[in-house]
N, C-alpha and C positions, 0 to 999 in steps of 0.2 A: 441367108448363108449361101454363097457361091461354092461350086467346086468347078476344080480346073483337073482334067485331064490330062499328067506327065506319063515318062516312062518310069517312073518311080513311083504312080499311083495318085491316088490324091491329097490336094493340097484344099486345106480348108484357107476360104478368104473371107472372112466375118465369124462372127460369133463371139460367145464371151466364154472364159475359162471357168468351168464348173467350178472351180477350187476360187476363183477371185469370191471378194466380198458381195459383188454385183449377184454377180451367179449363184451363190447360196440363197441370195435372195429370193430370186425368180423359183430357185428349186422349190425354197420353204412355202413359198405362196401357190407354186401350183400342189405341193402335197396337201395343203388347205382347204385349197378348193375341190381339187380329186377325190377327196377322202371326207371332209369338213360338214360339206354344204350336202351330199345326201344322205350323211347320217342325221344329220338336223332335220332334215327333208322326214326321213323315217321315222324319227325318236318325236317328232313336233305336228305329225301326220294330221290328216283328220282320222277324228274318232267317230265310229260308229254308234 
């Protein structure tokens, strides 16, 4: 993602729109991984 310095602030040149299909995507999947993969980590742990 680029940004450009106006006098009206910035202007984003890339990226996808949270709200597009693409974008839920990416969201869903990194809350999977964020959240997913260390609770499996904990709950699948080694046992003592």
């Amino acid at each position: 993602m680029f940004l450009t310095t106006t006098q009206q602030g910035y202007e984003v040149l890339g990226g996808v729109d949270i709200l597009s299909p693409i974008g839920l995507i990416i969201l869903t999947i990194g809350i999977v991984f964020t959240v997913g993969v260390p609770l499996i980590m904990i709950l699948k742990g080694k046992k003592d």
